[in-house]
C-alpha positions as CSV (number, residue, x, y, z in Angstrom):
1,X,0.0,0.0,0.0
2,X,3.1,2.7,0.5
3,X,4.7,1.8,-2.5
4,X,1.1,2.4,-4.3
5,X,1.2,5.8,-2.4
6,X,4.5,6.6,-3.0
7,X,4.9,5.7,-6.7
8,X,0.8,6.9,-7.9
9,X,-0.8,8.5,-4.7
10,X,1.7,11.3,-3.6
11,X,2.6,12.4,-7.5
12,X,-1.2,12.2,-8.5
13,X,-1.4,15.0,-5.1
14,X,1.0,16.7,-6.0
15,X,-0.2,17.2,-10.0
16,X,-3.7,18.1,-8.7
17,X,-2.9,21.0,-5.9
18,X,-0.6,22.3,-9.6
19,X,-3.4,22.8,-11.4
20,X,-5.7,23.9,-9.0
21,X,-2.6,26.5,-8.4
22,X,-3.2,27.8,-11.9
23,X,-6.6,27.1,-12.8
24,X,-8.5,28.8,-9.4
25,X,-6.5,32.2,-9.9
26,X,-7.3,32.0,-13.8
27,X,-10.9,31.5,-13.5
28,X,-10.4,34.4,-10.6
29,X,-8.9,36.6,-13.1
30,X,-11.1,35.9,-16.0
31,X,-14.2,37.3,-13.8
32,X,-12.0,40.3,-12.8
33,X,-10.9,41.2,-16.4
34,X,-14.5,41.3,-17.6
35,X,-14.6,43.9,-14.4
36,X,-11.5,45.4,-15.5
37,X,-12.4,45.7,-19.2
38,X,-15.8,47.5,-17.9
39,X,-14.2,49.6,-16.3
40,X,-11.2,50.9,-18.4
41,X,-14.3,51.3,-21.1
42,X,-15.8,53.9,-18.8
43,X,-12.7,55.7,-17.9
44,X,-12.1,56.2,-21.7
45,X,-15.7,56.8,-22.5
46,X,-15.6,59.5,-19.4
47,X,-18.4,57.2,-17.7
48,X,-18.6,55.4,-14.3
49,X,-18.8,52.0,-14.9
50,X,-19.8,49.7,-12.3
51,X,-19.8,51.0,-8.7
52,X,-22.4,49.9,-7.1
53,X,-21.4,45.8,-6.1
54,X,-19.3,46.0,-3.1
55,X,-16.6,48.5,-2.8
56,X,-15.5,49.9,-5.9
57,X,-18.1,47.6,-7.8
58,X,-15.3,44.8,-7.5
59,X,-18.1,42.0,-6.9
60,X,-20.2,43.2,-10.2
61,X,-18.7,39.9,-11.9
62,X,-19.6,37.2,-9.4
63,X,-23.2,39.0,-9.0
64,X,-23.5,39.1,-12.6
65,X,-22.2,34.8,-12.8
66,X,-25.4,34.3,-10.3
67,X,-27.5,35.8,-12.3
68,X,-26.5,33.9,-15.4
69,X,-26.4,30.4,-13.4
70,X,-29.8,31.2,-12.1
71,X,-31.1,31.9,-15.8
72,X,-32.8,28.8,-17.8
73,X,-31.0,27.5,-20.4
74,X,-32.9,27.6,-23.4
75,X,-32.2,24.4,-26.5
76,X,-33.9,25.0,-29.7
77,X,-35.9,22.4,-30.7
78,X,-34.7,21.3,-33.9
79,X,-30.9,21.7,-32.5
80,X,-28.3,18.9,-31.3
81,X,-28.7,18.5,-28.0
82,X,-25.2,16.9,-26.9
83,X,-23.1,18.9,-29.6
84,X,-25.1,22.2,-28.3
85,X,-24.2,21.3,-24.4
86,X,-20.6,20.4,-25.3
87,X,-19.4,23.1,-27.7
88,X,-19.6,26.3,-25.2
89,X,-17.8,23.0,-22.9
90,X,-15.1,22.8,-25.0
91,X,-14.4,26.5,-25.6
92,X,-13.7,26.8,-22.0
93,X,-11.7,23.8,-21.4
94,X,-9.1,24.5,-24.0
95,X,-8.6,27.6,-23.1
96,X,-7.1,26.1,-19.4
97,X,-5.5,23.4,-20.5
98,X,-3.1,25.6,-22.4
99,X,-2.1,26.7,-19.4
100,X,-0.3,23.3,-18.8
101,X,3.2,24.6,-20.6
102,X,3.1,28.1,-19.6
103,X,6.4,28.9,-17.1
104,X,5.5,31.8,-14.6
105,X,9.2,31.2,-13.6
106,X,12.3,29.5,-13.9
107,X,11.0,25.7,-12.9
108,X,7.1,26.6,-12.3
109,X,5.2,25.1,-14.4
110,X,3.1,22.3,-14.5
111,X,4.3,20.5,-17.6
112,X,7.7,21.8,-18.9
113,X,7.3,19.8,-22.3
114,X,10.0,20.0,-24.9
115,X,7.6,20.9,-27.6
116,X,5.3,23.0,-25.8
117,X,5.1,26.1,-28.2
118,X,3.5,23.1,-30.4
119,X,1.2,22.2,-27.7
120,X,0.1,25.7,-27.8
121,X,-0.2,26.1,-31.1
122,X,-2.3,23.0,-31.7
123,X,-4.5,24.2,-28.6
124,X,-4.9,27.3,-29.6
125,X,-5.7,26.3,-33.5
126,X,-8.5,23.7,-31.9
127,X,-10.7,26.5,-30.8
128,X,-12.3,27.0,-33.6
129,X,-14.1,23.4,-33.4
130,X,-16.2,24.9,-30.5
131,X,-17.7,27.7,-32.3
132,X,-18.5,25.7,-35.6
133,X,-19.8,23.1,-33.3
134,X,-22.3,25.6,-31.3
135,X,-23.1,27.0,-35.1
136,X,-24.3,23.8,-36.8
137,X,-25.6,22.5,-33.6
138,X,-27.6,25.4,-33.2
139,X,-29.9,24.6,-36.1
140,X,-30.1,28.6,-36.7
141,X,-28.5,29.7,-40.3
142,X,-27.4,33.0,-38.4
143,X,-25.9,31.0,-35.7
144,X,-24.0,28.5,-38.5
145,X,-23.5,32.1,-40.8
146,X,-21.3,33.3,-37.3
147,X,-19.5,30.1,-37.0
148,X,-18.2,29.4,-40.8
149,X,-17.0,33.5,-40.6
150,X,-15.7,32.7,-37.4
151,X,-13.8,29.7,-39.1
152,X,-12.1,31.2,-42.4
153,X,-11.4,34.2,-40.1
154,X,-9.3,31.9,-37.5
155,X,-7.4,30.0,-39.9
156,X,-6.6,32.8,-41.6
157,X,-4.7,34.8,-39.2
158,X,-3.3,31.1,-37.6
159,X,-1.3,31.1,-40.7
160,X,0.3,34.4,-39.9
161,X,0.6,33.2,-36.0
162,X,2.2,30.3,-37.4
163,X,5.2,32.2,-39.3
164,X,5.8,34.7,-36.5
165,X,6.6,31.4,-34.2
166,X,8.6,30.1,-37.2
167,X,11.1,33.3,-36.8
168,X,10.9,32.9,-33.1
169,X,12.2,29.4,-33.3
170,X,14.9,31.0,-35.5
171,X,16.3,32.6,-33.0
172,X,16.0,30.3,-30.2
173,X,16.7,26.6,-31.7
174,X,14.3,25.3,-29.1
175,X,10.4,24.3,-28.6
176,X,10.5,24.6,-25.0
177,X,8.8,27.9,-23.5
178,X,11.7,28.3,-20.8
179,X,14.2,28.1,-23.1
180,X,12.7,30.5,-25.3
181,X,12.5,33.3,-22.2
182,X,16.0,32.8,-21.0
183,X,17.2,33.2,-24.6
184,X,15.6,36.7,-23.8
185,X,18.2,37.2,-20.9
186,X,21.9,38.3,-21.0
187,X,21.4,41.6,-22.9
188,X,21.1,43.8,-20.1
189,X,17.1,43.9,-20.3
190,X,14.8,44.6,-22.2
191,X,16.8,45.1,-25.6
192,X,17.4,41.4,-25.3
193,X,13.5,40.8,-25.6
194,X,12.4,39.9,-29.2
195,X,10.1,42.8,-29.5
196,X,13.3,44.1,-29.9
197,X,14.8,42.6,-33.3
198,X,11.4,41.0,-34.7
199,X,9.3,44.4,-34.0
200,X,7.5,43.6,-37.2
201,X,6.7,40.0,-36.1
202,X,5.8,41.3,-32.8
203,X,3.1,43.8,-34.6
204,X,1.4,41.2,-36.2
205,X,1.6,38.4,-33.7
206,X,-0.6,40.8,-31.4
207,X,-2.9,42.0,-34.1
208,X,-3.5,38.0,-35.5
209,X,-4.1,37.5,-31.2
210,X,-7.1,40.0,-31.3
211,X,-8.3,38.1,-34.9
212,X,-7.9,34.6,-33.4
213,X,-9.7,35.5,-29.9
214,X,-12.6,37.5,-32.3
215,X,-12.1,40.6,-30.4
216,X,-12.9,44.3,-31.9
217,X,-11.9,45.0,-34.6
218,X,-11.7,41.7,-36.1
219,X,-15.2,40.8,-33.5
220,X,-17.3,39.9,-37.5
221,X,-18.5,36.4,-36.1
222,X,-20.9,38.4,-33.7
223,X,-21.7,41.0,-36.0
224,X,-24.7,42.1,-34.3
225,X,-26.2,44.5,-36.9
226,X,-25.9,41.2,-39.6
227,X,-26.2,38.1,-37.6
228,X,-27.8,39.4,-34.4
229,X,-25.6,37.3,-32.0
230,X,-23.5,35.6,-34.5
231,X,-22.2,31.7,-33.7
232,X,-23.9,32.1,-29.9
233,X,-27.1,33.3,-31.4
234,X,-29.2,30.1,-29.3
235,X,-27.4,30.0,-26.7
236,X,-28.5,31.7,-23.2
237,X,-28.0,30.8,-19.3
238,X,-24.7,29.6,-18.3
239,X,-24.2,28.2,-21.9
240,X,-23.6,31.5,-23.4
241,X,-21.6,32.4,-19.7
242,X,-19.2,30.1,-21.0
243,X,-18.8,31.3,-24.3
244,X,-18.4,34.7,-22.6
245,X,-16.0,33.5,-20.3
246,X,-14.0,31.3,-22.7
247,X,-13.2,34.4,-25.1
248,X,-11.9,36.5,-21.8
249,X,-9.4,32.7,-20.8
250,X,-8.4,33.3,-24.5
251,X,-7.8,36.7,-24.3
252,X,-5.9,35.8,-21.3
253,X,-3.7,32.8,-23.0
254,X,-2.6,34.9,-25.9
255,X,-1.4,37.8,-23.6
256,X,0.4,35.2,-21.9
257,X,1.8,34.1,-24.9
258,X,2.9,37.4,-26.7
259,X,4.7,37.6,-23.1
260,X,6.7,34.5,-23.5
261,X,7.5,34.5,-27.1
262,X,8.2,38.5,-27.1
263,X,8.6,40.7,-23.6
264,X,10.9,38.3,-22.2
265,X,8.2,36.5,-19.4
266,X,9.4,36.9,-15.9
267,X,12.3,38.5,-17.1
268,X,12.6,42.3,-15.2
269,X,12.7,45.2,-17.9
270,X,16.4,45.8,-16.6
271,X,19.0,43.3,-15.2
272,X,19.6,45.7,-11.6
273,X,17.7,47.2,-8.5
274,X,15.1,47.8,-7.7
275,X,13.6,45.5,-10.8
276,X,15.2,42.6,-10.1
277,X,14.1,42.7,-6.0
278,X,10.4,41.9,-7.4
279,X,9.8,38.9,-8.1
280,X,9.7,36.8,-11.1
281,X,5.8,35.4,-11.7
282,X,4.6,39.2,-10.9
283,X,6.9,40.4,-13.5
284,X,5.2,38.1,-15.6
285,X,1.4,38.9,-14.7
286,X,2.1,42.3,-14.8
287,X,3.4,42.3,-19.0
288,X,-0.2,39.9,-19.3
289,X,-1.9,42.9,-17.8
290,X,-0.3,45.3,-19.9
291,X,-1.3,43.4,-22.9
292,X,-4.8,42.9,-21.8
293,X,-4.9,46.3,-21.2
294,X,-4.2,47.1,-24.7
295,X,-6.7,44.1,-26.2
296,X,-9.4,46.9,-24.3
297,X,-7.7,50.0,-25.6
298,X,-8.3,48.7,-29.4
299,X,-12.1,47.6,-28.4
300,X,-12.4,51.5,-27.9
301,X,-10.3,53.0,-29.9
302,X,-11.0,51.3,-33.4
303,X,-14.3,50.7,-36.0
304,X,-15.2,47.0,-36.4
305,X,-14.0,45.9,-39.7
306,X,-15.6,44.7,-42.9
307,X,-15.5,40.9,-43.3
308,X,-13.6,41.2,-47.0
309,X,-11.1,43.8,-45.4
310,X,-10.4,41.4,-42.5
311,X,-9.4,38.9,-44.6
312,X,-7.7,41.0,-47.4
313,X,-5.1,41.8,-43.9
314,X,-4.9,38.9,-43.5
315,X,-4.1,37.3,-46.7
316,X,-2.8,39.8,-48.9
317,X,-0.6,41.7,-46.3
318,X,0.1,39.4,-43.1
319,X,0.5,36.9,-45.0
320,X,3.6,37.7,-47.6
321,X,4.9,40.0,-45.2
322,X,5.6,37.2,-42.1
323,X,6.6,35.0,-44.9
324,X,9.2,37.3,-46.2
325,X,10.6,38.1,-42.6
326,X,11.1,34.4,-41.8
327,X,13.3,34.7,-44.7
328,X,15.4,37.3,-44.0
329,X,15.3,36.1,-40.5
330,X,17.0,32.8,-41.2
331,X,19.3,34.7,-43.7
332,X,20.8,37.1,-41.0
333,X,21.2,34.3,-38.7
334,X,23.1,32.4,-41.3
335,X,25.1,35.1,-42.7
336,X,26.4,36.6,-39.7
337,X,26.5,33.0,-37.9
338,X,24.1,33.8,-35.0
339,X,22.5,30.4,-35.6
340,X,21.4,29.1,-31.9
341,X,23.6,25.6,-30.8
């Protein structure tokens, strides 16, 4: 019975207080960016935003989760009743699992995988199944309409994602997430971050982030003033709150990873004090915050798009342009013999 404890029991412990370490404080932080989004919204809007909820209106998220657990959830007749349940499901689960390869520091994380930029990238790309799944399970042609934009509109801008790692890998010679951060290190800073040389790559990596997580601008799969609701048209009660929440974990998980494969991750902004007295994992939340910040900046700031200019960006300049840099990316390292052992 020890052996059995000590070879499946104590590990299996020890995996599950990990993830709970990650997932609680995600799903914590998910209900307080929808907060935070709210309220930076109102600050640029010159409004109040919520107040009223506890102090500072802090608690408007939870109240607001009640009321959508206490809500009936409503399935068309004519739809798929198992597909309908498990697409908003699925949304929400990849979005966490994700969060399996992410390093907050030097040795914490929960699975430091060789290939786990692949692991991301395959998670990340498998998102797109849970809105064309709530689409055609729906059984609503302006829920499927949302879905199939949602689709082409995804794998568009993965293709761009896709090249922008390619140049990344360039640099590094590694898969692995930790290597790729302390490849960042050793320059004195922040000029050793890869915002630095691949600017370009960094530019379109963050606008293909707010395409792939359907966020304003690129926000065309719930073009309300076309497709009422868009891919979530049927869905209400705590269906749609996972939908909701799902696109808020994504917006999370691509902050995180702009601040792994760009600003360096719990690298400090300069190698001396007082930066490198704070710790490593807040140096780390505080770039995703930064990023997030901005995902809300460009949701108030800029015009929805048209659909055929979305995907003209996407194919007609994303496109060549990340292709071309990976090129001349992997012809300056070769040339000047700053290929990665």
């Amino acid at each position: 019975m020890g052996e059995i404890w000590t070879t499946y029991g104590f590990p299996g412990v020890i995996i599950v207080a990990q993830i709970l370490a990650v997932t609680v404080p995600l799903l914590i932080a998910v209900a307080y960016m929808v907060y935070a989004e709210r309220k930076v919204l109102a600050m640029m809007q010159l409004r109040q935003g919520p107040n009223l909820v506890g102090p500072w209106g802090l608690l408007q998220s939870f109240a607001d989760a009640l009321k959508m657990i206490g809500k009936e959830m409503i399935i068309p007749a004519g739809a798929n009743r198992v597909v309908f349940i498990f697409a908003p499901v699925l949304t929400m689960v990849l979005a966490l699992v994700a969060w399996a390869v992410i390093p907050f520091d030097l040795g914490w994380v929960i699975a430091d995988i060789n290939v786990g930029i692949l692991y991301l990238f395959a998670i990340s790309s498998l998102g797109v199944y849970g809105i064309i799944m709530a689409g055609w399970a729906s059984n609503s042609k302006y829920a499927f309409l949302g879905s199939l934009r949602s689709a082409a509109q995804m794998v568009s801008y993965e293709v761009s994602i896709g090249l922008v790692i390619i140049t990344v890998l360039l640099c590094v010679g590694s898969l692995n997430l930790t290597d790729i951060i302390v490849a960042q290190s050793g320059a004195g800073g922040f000029w050793g971050w890869f915002f630095v040389p691949l600017f370009p790559m960094f530019v379109i990596f963050f606008i293909s982030a707010l395409a792939e997580t359907n966020r304003a601008p690129f926000d065309l799969p719930e073009g309300e003033s076309e497709l009422v609701g868009g891919f979530h048209t049927e869905y209400s009660g705590m269906t749609f709150g996972l939908f909701f929440l799902g696109e808020y974990a994504n917006m999370i998980l691509m902050s995180a990873m702009t601040t792994v494969l760009f600003l360096g991750g719990w690298l400090p902004p300069l190698e001396m004090a007082p930066f490198t007295w704070i710790p490593g994992p807040v140096w780390f939340v505080l770039k995703i915050a930064f990023c997030l910040f901005v995902f809300i900046w460009v949701r108030a700031t800029l015009p929805r798009y048209r659909y055929d200019q979305l995907m003209r960006l996407g194919w007609k300049v994303f496109l060549p342009f990340s292709l071309i840099w990976v090129v001349l990316t992997a012809g300056v390292l070769v040339a000047f013999g700053w290929l990665p052992d």
